[in-house]
KOLGU-4560 file (N, C-alpha, C; in nm, 3 decimals, padded with zeros to 5 digits):
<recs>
<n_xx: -10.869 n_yy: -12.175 n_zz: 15.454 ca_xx: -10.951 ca_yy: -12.137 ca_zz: 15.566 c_xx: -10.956 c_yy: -11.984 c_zz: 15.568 mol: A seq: 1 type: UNK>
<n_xx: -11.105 n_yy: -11.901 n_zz: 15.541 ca_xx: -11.105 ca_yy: -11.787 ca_zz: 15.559 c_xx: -11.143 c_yy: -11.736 c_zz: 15.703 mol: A seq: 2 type: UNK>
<n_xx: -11.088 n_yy: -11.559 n_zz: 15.695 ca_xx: -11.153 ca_yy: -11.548 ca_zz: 15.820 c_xx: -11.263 c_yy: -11.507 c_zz: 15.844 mol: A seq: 3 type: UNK>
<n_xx: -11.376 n_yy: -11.540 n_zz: 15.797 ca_xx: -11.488 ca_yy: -11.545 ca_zz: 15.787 c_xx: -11.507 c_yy: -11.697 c_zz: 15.898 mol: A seq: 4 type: UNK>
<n_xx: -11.482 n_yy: -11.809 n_zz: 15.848 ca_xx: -11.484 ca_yy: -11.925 ca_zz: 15.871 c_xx: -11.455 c_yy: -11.987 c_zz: 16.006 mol: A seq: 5 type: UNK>
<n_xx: -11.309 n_yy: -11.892 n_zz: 16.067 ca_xx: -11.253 ca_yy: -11.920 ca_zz: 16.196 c_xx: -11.311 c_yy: -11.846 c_zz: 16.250 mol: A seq: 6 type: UNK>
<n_xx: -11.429 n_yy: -11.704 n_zz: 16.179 ca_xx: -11.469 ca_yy: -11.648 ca_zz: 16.295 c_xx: -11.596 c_yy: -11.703 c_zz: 16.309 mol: A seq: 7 type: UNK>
<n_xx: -11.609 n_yy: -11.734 n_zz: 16.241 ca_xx: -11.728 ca_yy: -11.897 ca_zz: 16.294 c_xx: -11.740 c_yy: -11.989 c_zz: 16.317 mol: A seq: 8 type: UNK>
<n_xx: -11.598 n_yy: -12.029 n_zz: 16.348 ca_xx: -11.591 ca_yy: -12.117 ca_zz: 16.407 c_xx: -11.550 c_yy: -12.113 c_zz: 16.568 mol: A seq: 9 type: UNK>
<n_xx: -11.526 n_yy: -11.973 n_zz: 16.601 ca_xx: -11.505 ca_yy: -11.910 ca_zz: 16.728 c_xx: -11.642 c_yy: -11.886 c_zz: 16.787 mol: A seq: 10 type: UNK>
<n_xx: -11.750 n_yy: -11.862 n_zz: 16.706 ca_xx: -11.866 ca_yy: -11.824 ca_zz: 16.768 c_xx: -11.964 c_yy: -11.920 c_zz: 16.811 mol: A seq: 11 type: UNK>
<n_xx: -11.984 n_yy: -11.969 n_zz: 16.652 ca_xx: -12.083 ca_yy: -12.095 ca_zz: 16.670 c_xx: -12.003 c_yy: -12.177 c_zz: 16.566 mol: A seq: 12 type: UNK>
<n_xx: -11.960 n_yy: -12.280 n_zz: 16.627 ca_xx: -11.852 ca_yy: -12.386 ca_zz: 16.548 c_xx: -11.961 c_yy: -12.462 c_zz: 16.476 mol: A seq: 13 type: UNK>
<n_xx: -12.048 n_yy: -12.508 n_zz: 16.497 ca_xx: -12.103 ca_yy: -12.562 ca_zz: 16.412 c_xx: -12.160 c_yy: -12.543 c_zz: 16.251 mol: A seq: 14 type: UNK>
<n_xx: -12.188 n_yy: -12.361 n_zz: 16.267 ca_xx: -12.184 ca_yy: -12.304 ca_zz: 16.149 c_xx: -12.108 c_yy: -12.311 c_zz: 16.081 mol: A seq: 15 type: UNK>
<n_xx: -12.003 n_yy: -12.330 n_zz: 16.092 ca_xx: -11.845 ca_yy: -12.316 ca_zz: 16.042 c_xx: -11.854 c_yy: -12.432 c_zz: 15.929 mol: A seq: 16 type: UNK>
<n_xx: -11.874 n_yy: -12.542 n_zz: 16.007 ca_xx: -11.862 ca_yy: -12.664 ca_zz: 15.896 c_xx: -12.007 c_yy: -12.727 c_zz: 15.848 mol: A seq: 17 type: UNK>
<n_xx: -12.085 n_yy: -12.647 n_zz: 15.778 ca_xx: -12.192 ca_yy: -12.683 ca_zz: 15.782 c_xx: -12.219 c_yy: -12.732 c_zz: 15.624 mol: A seq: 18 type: UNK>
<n_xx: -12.059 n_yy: -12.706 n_zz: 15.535 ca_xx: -12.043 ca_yy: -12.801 ca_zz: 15.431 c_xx: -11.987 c_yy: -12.915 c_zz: 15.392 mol: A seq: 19 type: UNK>
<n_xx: -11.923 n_yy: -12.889 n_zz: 15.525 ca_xx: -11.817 ca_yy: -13.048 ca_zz: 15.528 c_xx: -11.922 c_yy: -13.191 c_zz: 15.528 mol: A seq: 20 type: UNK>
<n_xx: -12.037 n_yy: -13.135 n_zz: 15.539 ca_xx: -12.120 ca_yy: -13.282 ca_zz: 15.506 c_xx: -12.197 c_yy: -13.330 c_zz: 15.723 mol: A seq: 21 type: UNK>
<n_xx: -12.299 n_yy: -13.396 n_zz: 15.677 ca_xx: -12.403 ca_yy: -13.405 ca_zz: 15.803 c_xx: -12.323 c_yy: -13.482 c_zz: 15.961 mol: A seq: 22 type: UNK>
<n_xx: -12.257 n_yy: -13.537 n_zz: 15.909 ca_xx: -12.155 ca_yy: -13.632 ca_zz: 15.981 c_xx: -12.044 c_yy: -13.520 c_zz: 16.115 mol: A seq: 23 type: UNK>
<n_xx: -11.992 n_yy: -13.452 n_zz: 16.005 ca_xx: -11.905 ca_yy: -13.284 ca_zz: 16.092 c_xx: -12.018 c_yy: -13.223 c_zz: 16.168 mol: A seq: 24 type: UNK>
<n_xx: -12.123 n_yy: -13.193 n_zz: 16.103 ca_xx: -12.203 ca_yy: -13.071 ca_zz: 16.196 c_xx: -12.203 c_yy: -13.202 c_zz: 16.300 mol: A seq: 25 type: UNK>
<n_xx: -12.305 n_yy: -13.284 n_zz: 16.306 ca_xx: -12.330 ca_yy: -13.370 ca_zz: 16.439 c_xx: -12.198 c_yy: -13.361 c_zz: 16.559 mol: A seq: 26 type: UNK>
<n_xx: -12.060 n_yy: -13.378 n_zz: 16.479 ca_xx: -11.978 ca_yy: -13.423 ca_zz: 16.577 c_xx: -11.955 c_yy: -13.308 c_zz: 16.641 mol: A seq: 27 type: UNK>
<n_xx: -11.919 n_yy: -13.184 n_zz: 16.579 ca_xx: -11.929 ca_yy: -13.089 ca_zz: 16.616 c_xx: -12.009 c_yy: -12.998 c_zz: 16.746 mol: A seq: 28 type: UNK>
<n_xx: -12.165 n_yy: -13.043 n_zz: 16.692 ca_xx: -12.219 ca_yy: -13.021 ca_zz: 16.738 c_xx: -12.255 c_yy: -13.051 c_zz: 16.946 mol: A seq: 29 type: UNK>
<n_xx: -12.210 n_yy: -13.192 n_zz: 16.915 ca_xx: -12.233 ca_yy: -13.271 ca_zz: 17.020 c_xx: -12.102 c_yy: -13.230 c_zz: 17.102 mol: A seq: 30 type: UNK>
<n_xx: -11.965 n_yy: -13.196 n_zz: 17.015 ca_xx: -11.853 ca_yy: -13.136 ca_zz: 17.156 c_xx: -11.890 c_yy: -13.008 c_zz: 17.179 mol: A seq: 31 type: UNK>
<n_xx: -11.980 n_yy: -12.915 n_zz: 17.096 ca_xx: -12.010 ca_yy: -12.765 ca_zz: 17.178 c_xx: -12.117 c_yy: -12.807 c_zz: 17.259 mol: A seq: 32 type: UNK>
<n_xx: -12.189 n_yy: -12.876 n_zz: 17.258 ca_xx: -12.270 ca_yy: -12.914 ca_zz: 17.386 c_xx: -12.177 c_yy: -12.989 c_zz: 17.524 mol: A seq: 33 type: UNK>
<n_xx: -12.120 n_yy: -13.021 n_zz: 17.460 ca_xx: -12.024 ca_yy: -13.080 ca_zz: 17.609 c_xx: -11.915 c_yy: -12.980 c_zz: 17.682 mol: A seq: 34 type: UNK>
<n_xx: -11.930 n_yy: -12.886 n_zz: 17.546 ca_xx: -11.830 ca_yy: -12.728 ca_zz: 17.595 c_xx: -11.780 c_yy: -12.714 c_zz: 17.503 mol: A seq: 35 type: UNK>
<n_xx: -11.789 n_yy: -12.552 n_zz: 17.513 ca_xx: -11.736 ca_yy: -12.469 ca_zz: 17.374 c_xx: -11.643 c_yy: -12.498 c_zz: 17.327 mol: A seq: 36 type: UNK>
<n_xx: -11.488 n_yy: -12.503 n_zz: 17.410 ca_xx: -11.346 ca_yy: -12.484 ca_zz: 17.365 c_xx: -11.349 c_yy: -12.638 c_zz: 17.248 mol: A seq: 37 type: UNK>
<n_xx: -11.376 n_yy: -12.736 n_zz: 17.314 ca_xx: -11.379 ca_yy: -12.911 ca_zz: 17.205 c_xx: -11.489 c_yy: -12.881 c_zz: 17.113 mol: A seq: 38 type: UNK>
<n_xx: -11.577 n_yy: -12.776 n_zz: 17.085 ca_xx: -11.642 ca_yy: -12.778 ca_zz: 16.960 c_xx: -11.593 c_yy: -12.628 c_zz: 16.841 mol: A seq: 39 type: UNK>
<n_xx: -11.498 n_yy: -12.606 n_zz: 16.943 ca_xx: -11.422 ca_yy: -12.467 ca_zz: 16.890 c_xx: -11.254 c_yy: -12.582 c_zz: 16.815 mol: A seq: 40 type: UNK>
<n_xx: -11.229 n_yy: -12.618 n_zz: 16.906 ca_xx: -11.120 ca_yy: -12.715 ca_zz: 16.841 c_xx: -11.159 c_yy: -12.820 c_zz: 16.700 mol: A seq: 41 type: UNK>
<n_xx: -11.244 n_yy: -12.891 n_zz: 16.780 ca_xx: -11.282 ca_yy: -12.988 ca_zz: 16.667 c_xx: -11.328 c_yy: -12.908 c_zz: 16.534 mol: A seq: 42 type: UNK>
<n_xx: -11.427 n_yy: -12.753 n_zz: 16.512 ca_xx: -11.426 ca_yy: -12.723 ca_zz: 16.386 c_xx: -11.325 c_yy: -12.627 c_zz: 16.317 mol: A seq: 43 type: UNK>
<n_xx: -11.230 n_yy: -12.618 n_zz: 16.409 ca_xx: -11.071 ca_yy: -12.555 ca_zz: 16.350 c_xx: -11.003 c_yy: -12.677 c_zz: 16.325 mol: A seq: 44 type: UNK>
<n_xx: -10.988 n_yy: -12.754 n_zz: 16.335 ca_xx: -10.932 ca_yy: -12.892 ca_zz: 16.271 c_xx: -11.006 c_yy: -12.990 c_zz: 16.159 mol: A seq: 45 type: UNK>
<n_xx: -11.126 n_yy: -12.946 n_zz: 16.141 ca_xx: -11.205 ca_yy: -12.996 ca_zz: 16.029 c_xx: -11.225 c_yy: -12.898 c_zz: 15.923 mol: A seq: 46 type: UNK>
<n_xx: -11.217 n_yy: -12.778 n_zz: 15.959 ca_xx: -11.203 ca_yy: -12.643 ca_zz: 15.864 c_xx: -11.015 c_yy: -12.650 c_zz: 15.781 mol: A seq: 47 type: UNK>
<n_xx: -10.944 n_yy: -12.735 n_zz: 15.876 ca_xx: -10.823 ca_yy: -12.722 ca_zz: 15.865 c_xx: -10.791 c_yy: -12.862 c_zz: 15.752 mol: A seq: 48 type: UNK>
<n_xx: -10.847 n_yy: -12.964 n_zz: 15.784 ca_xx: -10.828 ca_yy: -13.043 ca_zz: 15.677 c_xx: -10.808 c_yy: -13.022 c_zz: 15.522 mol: A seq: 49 type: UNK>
<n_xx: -10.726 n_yy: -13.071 n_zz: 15.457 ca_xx: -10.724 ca_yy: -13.055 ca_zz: 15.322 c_xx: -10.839 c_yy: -13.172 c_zz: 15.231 mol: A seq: 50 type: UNK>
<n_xx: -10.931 n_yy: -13.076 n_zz: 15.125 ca_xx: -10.992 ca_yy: -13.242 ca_zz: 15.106 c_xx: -10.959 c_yy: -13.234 c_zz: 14.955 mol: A seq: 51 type: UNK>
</recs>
């Protein structure tokens, strides 16, 4: 995880994981619409995964 990555995932989380495949952005997407901090979490824990 660079910091490039967490700092995009601090800003706009959805950018962050926008290679992890269409499935991440959506979920992502849909907890920064319900509020920042759960779409700030959810793409620091999907950035955080090992694949």
């Amino acid at each position: 995880m660079s910091c490039l990555r967490v700092l995009a995932a601090i800003l706009f989380p959805p950018l962050a994981v926008f290679d992890r495949g269409c499935g991440s952005i959506i979920i992502v997407f849909l907890l920064t619409l319900a509020g920042w901090v759960p779409g700030v979490i959810a793409a620091l824990v999907i950035l955080n995964k090992q694949e």
